[in-house]
N, C-alpha and C positions, 0 to 999 in steps of 0.2 A: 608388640609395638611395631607400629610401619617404620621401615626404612623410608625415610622419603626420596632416598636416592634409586631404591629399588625401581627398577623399567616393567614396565606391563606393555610390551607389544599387541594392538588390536588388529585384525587381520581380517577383511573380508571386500563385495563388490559393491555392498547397499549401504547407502551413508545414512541409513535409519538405523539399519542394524549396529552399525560402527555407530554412531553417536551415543544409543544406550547404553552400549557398551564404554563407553568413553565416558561419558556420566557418571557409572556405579561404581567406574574403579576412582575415577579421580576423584569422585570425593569422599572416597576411601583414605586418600592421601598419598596414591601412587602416583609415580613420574610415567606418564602417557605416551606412547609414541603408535601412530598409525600407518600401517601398508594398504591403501587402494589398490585394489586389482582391477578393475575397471578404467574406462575414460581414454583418454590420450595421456601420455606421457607428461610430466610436470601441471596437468590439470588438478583444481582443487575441487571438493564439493564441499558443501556445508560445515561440513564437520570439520574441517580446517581450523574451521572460526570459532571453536569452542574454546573458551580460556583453560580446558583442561587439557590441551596437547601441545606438547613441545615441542616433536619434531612430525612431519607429515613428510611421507616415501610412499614410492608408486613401483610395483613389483606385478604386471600386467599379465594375467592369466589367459592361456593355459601354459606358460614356461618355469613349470614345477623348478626347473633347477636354477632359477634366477629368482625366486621368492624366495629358497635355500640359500643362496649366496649371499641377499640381501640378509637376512634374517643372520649370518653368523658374523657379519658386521656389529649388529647388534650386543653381543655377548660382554659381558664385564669380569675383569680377575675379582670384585670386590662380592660377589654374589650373583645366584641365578638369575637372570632374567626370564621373565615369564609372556611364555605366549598363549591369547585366547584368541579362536579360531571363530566368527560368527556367519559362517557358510560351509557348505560341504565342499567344496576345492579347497580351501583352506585347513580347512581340519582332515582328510587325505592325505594333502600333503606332509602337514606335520605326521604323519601318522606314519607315511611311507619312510620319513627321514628318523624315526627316532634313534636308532644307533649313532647316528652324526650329530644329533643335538643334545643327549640326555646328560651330556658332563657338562653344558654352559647354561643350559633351558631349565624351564619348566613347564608341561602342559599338558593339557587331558591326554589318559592316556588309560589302558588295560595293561593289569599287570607290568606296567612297561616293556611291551611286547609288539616289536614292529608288525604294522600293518593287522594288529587285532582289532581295530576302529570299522578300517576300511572293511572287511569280513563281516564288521556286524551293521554295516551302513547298506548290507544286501537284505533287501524289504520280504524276499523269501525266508532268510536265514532267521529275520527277525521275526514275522508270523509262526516261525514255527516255536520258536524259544517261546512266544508268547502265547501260544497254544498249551502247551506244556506246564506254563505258570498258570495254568487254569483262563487266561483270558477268551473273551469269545471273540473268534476271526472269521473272514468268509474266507470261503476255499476258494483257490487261484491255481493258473497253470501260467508254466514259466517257456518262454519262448525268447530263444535268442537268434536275433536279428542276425548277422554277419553276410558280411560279403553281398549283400543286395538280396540276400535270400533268408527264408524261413521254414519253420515244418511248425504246424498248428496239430495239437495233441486231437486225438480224435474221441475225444470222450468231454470236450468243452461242451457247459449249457449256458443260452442265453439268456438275457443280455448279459454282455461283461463291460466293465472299464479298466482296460490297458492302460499302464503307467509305468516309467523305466523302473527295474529291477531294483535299479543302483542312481539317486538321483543326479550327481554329478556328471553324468554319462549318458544324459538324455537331457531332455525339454519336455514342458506340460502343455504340447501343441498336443502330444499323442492323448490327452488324457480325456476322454470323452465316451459316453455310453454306447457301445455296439451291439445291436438288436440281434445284428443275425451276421453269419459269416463273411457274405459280402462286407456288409458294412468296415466288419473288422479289417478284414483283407485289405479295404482301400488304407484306414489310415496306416497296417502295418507297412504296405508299398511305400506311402510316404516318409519313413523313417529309414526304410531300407536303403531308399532311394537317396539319403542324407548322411547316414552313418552306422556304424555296430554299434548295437545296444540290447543290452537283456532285457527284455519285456517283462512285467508280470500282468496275468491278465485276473482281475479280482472278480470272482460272482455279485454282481451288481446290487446293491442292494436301496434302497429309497431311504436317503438321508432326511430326519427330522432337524435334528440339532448337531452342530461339529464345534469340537473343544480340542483344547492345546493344557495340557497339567505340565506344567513347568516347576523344573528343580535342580537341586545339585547335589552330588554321590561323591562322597569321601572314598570310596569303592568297598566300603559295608555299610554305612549308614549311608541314607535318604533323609533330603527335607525337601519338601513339596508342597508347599502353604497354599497353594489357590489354582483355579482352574480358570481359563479364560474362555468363555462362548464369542463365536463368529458371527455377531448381526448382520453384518452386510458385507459382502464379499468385493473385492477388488474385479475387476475385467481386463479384459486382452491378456498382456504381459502379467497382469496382474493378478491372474484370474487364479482363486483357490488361496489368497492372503488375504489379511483382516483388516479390514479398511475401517471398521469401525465394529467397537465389541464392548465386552465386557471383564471385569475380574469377578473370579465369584470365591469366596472363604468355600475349603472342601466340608464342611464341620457337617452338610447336608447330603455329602458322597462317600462318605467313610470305606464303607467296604470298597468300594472302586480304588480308592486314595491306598489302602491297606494293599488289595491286590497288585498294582500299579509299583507300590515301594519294596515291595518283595520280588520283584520281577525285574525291579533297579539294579537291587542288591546283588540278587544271584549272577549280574553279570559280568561284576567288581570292575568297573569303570569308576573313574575318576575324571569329574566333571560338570559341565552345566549341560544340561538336556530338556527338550520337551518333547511331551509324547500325545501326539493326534489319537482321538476319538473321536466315532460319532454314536449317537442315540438312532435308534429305528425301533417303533413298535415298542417301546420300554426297554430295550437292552440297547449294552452299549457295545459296541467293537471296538478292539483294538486299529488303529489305520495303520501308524508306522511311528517309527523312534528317531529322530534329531539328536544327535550326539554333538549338540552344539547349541549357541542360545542365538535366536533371532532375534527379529527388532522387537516382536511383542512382547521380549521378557522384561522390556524395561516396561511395561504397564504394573510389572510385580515391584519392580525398586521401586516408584513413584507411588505403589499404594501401600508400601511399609517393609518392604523384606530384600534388602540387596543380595543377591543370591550369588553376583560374583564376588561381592564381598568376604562369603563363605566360603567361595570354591580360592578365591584367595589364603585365607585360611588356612584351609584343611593343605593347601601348598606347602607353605611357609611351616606345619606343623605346632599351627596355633588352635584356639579350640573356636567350635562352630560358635557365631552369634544369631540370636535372635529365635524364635520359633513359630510353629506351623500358625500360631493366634497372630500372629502380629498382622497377617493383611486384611486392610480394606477392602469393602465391595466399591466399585468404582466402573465408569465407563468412560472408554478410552479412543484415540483417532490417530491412525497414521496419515498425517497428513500429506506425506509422498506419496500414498497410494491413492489416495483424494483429489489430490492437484492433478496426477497425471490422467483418473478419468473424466475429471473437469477437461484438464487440455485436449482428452480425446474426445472428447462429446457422451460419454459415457453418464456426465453428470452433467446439473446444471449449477449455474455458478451460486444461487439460491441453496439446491442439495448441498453442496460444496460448505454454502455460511453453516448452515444447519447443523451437519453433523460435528462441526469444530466447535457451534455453540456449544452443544447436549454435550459435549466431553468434557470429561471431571481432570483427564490427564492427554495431555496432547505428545506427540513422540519427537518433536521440532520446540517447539515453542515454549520457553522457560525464566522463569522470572530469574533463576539462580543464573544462568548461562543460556543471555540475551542474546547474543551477535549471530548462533548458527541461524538462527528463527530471524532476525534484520536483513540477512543474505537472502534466506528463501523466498523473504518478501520481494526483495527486491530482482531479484534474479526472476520469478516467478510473473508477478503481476505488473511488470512493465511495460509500456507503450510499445514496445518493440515486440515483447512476446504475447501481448493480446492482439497484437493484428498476427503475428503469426497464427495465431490460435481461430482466429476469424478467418483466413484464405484458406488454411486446413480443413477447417468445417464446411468451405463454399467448396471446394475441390472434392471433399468424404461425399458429399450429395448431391452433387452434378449430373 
């Protein structure tokens, strides 16, 4: 039985990611309290405005030790408070802190062992674990940036696509196909040129289809009900997020869903997670592991299977609910990612109706918890912000 006085701290920069997450616990029947890391100070986004939050704090990344500070405020003599992390700075950090939070907290976590999250959030460490659990990976060379400088292994073949090591510790500016050495060299200069960051460079390989299998780890058992495909991708800022997709039942990917849950298991994490795949030629690749739930895992609560509802659970040392049958096929629209290629020109305002029609489940807009989705309207489609959106586009093509 919920405590309903029990706190669920949500924690992240994306107020899509933060709303699902704010959805599946509240009506769960926990007491919500959210940290933005993002924006200006005392600024609100959307998710303000859900009837499931009670208190809204602003803890402004990257100052790890003032999201810590915030966060031990948080803590109750009457029970744990529990924190879910829906970004990789956020779940780092709890990860770097747990000896200071593990007597008032509760949160994903390995073995309760500091700093084994961060360890396994290295895209090297993790291809090779998953090599190992038999999954199929392309071979990559790892290169680390520092100090304005690099050494490129001399046994690379081309093309590659470069993408940071360690996601928190880069941007998906570098992430792009390089033909041949030049090419690479330029955008490594540009990161150098910005910051340290460990590189990995992956053997290129020509995507058909790219999927997200989302789930959550007791830290032995796996449940993993559905697989989401990537119809149409996000641009700019955006680029390589699912602007509009699908949920698909695994019941047609079995051995994948098998290989996948033993590959979970062995690495006794406690948590919500999704794990990137793509399809090429018939086979699938492993891409990388998310030790944490983004905004598309709310496509999985809204089509039958609250998944932090479970990793709530297996917390509190209650027993799992629901099973791998319970989800719908359904197709889904983050409307943040929409709006903002609408605002860039990326879409048109037509593309824009379209994809929110075709969606069975929208990541904003909610009949149960109206007000965040009233604000985006209004915040969004206002006289004020379509002519801004109109001088930006006469100014983009000038």
């Amino acid at each position: 039985m919920v405590d309903m006085k029990q706190k669920v701290v949500v924690i992240g920069r994306n107020y899509t990611s933060r709303l699902g997450m704010i959805r599946a616990v509240g009506m769960a029947g926990y007491d919500v309290t959210v940290i933005k890391t993002n924006g200006l100070p005392g600024s609100k986004d959307i998710d303000a405005f859900s009837k499931y939050v009670s208190e809204y704090l602003y803890a402004k990344e990257p100052n790890r030790d003032d999201l810590i500070s915030l966060l031990l405020t948080l803590k109750s003599d009457e029970y744990k408070t529990i924190i879910i992390p829906v970004d990789d700075y956020a779940a780092s950090t709890i990860d770097e802190h747990i000896d200071l939070l593990k007597a008032d907290f509760m949160f994903p976590n390995i073995n309760m062992k500091q700093g084994a999250i961060n360890e396994l959030m290295d895209k090297k460490v993790q291809k090779e674990l998953a090599s190992q659990a038999g999954l199929k990976v392309t071979k990559g060379w790892a290169v680390d940036v520092k100090g304005g400088h690099y050494f490129l292994p001399s046994d690379i073949t081309y093309p590659v696509f470069p993408k940071p090591q360690i996601s928190f510790k880069g941007n998906k500016r570098c992430m792009m196909k390089c033909d041949n050495e030049q090419e690479l060299k330029s955008v490594l200069d540009e990161v150098a040129s910005q910051r340290d960051c460990p590189i990995l460079l992956e053997q290129y390989v020509e995507i058909e289809k790219e999927y997200a299998l989302l789930g959550v780890s007791n830290g032995e058992e796996v449940i993993m009900p559905a697989m989401i495909q990537m119809l149409k991708s996000g641009s700019g800022a955006h680029r390589g997020v699912t602007l509009f997709g699908k949920v698909i039942p695994l019941d047609s990917y079995q051995p994948l869903a098998d290989q996948l849950k033993a590959f979970m298991s062995s690495l006794h994490y406690l948590g919500l997670f999704d794990i990137d795949v793509y399809e090429s030629h018939g086979h699938f690749y492993f891409n990388e592991l998310n030790l944490r739930f983004g905004a598309s895992g709310y496509a999985i609560t809204s089509s039958g299977m609250n998944l932090p509802l479970c990793f709530l659970n297996a917390l509190n040392g209650q027993k799992w609910t629901g099973s791998d049958s319970d989800v719908k096929e359904a197709a889904f629209v983050n409307e943040k990612v929409a709006y903002d290629d609408y605002y860039n020109g990326y879409l048109s305002r037509s593309e824009y109706n379209e994809c929110v029609s075709k969606a069975d489940i929208c990541f904003v807009q909610s009949d149960i918890d109206a007000n965040p989705y009233m604000t985006f309207v209004a915040q969004n489609f206002s006289f004020k912000k379509r002519a801004k959106r109109q001088i930006r586009r006469f100014l983009k093509h000038r």
